[in-house]
Structures are given as structure tokens and as C-alpha cells.
C-alpha positions, 0 to 999 in steps of 0.5 A: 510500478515505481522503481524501489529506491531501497534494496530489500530482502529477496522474499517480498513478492512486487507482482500486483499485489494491490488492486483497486476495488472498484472500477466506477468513477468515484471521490476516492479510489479503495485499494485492497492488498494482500501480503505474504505471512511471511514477508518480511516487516516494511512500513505500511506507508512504504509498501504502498508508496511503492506499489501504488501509482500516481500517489505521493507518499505524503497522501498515503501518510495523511490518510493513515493519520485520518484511520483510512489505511486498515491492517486487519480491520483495523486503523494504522497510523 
């Protein structure tokens, strides 16, 4: 897991929260994670900048720009 470069609050929970979905060899990799009701509000990109490995943070911005990154079913840019 990446080191945070940012200090937030205490109640964000850094366990493996974000799982891949599949396990075969495929195009693209499908992650799926779940976040506490309560957790305090962090920018989608940077939630998952620091919880995915070996991803940019510029690839998860482009792939939340193209509707790949769903909030509840739906697209987040």
C-alpha cells in the first residue's frame, strides 16, 4: 500500500478496502470498493490514488473523465 502523503482525519479505515474483482487475466483490472457511511469526504481520484497499487493518479483521473469510476451506479468525473 502507497504511503499517504497527506495527513487525514483518524476515522478513515486504510485496511483492504479495494479488491480486484477478478482473478483471470484480462484488458483491465475491475476493482471494487466499499467506504464507511461515515468516513469523512476525500476526492474519489484520491481515495483510490492511495489505495491501488501500481496506478498513477493521472490514470485514475483519465478513467473517471471516459465514466469508468461508478459512485453508486453511477459515473464520477
Amino acid at each position: 500500500m502507497r504511503e499517504m502523503t497527506d495527513k487525514y482525519p483518524e476515522d478513515i479505515d486504510d485496511s483492504n478496502d479495494i479488491e480486484p474483482i477478478s482473478e483471470t487475466a484480462e484488458l483491465y483490472e475491475h476493482f471494487r470498493a466499499t467506504v464507511d457511511k461515515g468516513q469523512t469526504q476525500i476526492r474519489v481520484d484520491k481515495y483510490l490514488f492511495e489505495r491501488i497499487v501500481n496506478v498513477s493518479r493521472n490514470r485514475i483521473q483519465k478513467a473517471s473523465e471516459a465514466g469508468y469510476i461508478m459512485v453508486n451506479g453511477n459515473p464520477v468525473k
